[in-house]
C-alpha positions as CSV (number, residue, x, y, z in Angstrom):
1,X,4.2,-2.3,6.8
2,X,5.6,-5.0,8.5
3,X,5.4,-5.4,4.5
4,X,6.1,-2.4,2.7
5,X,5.8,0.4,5.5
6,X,2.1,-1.3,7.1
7,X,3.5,0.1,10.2
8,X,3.6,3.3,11.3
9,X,2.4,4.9,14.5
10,X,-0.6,7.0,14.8
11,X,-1.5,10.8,14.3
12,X,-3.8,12.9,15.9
13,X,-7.3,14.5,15.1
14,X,-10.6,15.0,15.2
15,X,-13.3,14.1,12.3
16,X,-13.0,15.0,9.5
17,X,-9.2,17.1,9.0
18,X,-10.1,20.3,8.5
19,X,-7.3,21.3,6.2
20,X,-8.4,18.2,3.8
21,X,-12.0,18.8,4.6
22,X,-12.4,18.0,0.5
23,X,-10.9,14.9,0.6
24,X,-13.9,13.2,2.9
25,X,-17.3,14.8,0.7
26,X,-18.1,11.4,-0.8
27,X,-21.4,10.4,-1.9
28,X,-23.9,10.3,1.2
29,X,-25.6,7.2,-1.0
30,X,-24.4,3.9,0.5
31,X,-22.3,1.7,-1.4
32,X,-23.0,3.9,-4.7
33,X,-20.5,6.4,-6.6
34,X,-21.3,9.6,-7.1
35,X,-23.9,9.8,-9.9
36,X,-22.2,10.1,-13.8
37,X,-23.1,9.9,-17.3
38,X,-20.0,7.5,-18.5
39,X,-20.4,4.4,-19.5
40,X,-17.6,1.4,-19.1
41,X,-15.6,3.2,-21.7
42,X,-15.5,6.5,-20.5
43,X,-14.7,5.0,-17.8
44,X,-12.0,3.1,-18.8
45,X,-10.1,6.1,-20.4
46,X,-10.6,8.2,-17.1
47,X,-8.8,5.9,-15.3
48,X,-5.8,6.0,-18.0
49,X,-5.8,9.9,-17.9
50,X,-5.7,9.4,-14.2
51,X,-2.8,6.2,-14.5
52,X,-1.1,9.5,-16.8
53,X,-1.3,11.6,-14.1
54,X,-0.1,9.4,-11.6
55,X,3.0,8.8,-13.7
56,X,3.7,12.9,-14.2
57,X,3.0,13.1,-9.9
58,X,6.1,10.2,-9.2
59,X,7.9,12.0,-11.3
60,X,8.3,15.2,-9.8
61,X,7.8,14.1,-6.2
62,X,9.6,10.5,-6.5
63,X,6.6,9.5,-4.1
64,X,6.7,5.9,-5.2
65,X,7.1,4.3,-1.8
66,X,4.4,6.8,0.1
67,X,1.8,5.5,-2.8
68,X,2.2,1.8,-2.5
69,X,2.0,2.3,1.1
70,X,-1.6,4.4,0.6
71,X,-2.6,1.7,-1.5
72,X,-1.4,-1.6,0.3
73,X,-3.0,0.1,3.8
74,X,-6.2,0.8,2.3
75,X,-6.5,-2.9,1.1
76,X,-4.8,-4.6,4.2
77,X,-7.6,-4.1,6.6
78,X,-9.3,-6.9,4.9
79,X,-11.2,-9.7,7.0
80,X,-12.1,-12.9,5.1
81,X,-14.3,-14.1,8.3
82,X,-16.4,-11.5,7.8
83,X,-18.9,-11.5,4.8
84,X,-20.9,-8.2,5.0
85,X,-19.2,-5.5,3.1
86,X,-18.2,-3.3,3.9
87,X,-18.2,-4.8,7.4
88,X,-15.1,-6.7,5.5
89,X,-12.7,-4.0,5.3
90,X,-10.3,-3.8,2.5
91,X,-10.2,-2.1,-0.6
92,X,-13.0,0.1,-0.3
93,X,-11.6,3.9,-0.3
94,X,-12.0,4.0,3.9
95,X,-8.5,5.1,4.3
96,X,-9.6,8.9,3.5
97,X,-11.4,9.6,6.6
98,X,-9.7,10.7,9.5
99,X,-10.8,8.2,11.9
100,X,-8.9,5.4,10.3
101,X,-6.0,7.6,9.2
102,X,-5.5,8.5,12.5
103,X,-4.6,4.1,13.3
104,X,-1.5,3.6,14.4
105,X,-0.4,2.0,11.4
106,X,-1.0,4.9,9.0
107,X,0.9,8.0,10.2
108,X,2.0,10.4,7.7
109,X,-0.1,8.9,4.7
110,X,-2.6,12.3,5.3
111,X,0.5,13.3,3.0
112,X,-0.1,10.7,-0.1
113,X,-3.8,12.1,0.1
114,X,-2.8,15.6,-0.1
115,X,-0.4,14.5,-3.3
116,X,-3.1,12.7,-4.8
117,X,-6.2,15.0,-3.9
118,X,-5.7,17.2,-7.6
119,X,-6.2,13.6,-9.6
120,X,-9.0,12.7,-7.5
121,X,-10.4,16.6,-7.9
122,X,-9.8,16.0,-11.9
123,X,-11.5,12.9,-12.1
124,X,-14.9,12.9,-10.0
125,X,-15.9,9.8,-11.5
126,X,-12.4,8.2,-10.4
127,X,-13.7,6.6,-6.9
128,X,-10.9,6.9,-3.9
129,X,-10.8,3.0,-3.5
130,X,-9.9,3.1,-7.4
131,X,-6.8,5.7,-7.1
132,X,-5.4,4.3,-4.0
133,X,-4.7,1.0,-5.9
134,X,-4.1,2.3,-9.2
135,X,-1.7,4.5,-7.2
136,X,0.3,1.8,-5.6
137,X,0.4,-0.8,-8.7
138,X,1.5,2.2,-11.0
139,X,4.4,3.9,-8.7
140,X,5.4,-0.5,-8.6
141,X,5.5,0.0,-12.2
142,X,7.4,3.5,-12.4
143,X,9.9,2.0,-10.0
144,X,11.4,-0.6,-12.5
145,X,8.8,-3.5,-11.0
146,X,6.3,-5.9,-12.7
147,X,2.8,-4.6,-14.7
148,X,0.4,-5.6,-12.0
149,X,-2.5,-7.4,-13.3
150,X,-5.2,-4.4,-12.2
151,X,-8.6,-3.9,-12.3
152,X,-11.2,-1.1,-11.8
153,X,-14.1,0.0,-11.0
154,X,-14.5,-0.4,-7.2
155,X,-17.2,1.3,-4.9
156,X,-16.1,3.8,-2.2
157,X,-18.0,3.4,1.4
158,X,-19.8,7.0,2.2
159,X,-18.9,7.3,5.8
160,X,-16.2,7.3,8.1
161,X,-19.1,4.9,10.5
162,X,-17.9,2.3,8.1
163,X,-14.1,2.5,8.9
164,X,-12.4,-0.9,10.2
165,X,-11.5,-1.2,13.6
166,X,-8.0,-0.7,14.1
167,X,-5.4,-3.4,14.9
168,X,-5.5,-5.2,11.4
169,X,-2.6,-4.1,9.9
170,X,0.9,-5.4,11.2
171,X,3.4,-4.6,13.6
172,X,7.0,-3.7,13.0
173,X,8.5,-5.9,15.5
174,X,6.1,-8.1,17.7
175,X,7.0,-11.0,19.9
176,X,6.9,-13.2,17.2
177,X,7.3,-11.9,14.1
178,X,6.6,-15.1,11.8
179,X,3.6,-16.0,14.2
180,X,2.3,-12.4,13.8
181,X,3.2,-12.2,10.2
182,X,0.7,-15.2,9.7
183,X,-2.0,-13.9,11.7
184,X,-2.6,-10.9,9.8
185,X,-2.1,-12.1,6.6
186,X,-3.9,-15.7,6.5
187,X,-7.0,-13.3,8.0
188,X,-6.7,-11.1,4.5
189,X,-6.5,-15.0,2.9
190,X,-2.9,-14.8,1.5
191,X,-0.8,-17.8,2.0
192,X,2.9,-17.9,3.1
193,X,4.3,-17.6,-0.7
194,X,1.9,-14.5,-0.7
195,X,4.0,-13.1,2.3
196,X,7.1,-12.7,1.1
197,X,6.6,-12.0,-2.1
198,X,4.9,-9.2,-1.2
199,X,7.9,-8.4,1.7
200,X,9.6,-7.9,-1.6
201,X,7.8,-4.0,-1.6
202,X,10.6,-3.2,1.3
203,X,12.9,-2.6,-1.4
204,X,11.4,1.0,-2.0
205,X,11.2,3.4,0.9
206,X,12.2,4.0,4.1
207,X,11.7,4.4,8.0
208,X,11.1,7.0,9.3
209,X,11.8,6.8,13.6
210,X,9.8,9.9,14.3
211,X,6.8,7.9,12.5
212,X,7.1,4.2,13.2
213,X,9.8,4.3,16.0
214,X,12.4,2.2,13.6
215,X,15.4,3.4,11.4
216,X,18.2,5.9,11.9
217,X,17.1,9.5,11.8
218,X,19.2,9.2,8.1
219,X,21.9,7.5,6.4
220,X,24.7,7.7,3.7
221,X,21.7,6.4,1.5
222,X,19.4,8.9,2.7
223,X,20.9,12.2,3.9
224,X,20.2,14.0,0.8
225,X,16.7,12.6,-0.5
226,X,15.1,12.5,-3.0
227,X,12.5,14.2,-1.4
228,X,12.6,14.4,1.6
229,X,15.8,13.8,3.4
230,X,16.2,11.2,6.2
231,X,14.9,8.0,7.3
232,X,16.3,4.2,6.9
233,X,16.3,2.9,4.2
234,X,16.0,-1.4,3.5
235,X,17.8,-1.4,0.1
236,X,20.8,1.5,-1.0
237,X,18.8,2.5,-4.2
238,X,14.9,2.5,-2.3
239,X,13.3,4.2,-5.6
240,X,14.3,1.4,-7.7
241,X,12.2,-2.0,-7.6
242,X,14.3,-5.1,-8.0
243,X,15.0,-7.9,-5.6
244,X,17.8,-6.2,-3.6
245,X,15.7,-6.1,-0.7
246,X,16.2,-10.0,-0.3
247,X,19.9,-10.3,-1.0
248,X,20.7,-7.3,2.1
249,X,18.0,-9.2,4.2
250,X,19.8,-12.3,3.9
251,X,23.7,-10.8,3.7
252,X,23.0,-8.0,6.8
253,X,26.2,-6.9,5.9
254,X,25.3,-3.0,5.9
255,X,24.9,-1.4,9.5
256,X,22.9,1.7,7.1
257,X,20.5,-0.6,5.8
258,X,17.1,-1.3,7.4
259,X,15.9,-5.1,8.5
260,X,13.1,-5.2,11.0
261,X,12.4,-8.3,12.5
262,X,9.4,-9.1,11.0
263,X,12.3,-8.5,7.7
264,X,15.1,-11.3,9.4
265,X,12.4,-13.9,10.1
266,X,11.8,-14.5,6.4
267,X,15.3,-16.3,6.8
268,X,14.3,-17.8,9.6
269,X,11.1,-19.3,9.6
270,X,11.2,-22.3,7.8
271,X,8.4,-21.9,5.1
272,X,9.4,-18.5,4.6
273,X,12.8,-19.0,3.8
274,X,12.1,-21.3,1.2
275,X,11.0,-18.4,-1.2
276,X,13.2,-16.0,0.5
277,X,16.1,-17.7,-0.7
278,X,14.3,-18.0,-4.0
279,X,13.7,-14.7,-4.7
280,X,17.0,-13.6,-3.8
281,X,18.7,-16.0,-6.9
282,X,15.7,-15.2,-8.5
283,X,14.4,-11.1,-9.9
284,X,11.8,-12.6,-12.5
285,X,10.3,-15.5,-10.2
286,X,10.3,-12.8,-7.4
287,X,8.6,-10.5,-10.2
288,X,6.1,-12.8,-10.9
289,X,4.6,-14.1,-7.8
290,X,4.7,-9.9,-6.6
291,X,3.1,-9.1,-9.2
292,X,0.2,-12.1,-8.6
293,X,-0.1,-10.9,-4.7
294,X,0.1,-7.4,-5.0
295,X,-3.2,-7.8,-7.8
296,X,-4.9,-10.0,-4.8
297,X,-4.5,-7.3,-2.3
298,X,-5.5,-4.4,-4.4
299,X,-8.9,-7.0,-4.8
300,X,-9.5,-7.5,-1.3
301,X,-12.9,-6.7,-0.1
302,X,-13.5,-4.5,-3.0
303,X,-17.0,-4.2,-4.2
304,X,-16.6,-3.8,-8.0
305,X,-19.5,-1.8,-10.4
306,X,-19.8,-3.5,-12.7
307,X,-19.4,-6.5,-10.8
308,X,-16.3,-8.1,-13.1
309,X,-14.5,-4.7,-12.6
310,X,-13.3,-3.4,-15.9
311,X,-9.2,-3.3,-17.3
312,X,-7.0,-0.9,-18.7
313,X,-5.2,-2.9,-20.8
């Protein structure tokens, strides 16, 4: 990402990928899950087995950044101007057909599906729109990061026809960064506060040149994994979630260390920096205001049934 990897370059295909062809058989019923006997409750404790098995999944792949990426890219393509859903975009479960993993922004996240395909095989009653976010909040959580205020229950679309267009996500380094930065996210309605916090996710993960066209091919930080080896990396310990990713931003002191420039201009821009600079003194302010924006992104455009969306906790 320009915030947390919603930026990579695009991969190539056809309709549907044929290797994956079982991640895109969806119900052919508009707007409606796939037909099931449980009620709220059952529900409810499918989503926790599936929360379980999330947790057992970062643990032996230490896919934590790759998940919050799958999850923030799925919700990001929201449009508040637009009404219709899912017209909208956002979190709707779109991201699993090929013709919007194939966007420039999303290379290499055909790889979170494929990790995440046996829970979604598991739990048929799980809809995609649901793992992706419960994904990305609980690999947040994993990593040593706030309990994101989730909840459930959202309605995938049935066909790739109802895709966004692409272009909605950000750019890794445009023209001007605090300009574009604002563009893309006052369309999803977040405000400037929203923004950085949600910068913030930089501190896990890295960037990969052969994907986005950024980073080193690897570093001191990165040369030996986890997983796979390589890439740059924004903070020295990029599986841990703390605030770090502020403090390097704003110190640039390490050549091996990651800042795009959609990363410097939140030290720049005046209204950024004011909660840059906070959120660098600050892990539990920074904490709390994440943990408030990621929750509004995971919501955005989401068609919830029942309509109130139910909680895990």
């Amino acid at each position: 990402m320009a915030v947390h990897h919603l930026l990579r370059r695009g991969i190539s295909g056809g309709s549907p990928i044929n290797p994956l062809r079982g991640l895109f058989l969806v119900s052919q019923e508009l707007g409606r899950r796939p037909a099931r006997s449980a009620a709220a409750g059952d529900a409810a404790a499918e989503l926790r087995s599936a929360r379980e098995d999330v947790k057992q999944l970062l643990k032996d792949k230490s896919c934590h950044p790759i998940l919050v990426r799958l999850g923030w890219h799925d919700a990001g393509t929201y449009d508040k101007n637009i009404s219709e859903w899912p017209k909208c975009g956002g979190a709707n479960g779109s991201l699993r057909f090929e013709i919007e993993l194939k966007h420039a922004a999303n290379a290499g996240l055909v790889n979170a599906l494929k990790l995440i395909q046996t829970i979604k095989d598991k739990y048929a009653g799980v809809t995609y729109a649901d793992l992706f976010q419960l994904a990305s909040a609980t690999a947040i959580e994993e990593a040593g990061g706030p309990k994101i205020p989730m909840i459930y229950e959202r309605v995938d679309v049935s066909a790739p026809e109802q895709c966004p267009p692409e272009g909605r996500l950000p750019a890794a380094g445009p023209p001007s960064p605090a300009e574009h930065l604002r563009e893309v996210f006052y369309r999803m309605g977040l405000n400037d506060k929203e923004i950085v916090a949600l910068s913030g996710a930089h501190t896990l993960g890295r960037s990969r040149p052969e994907r986005s066209g950024w980073g080193k091919p690897e570093t001191k930080y990165t040369k030996n994994g986890p997983g796979a080896p390589g890439g740059q990396s924004w903070t020295s310990q990029w599986l841990k979630f703390d605030n770090s990713y502020f403090k390097d931003v704003k110190e640039q002191r390490d050549e091996d260390l990651l800042v795009l420039p959609t990363d410097a201009v939140l030290f720049e821009d005046p209204a950024f920096k004011i909660y840059a600079e906070k959120y660098a003194e600050d892990q539990d302010t920074f904490f709390e205001d994440y943990a408030e924006a990621h929750a509004k992104l995971s919501n955005l455009g989401s068609k919830f049934d029942p309509p109130k969306g139910v909680s895990l906790d």
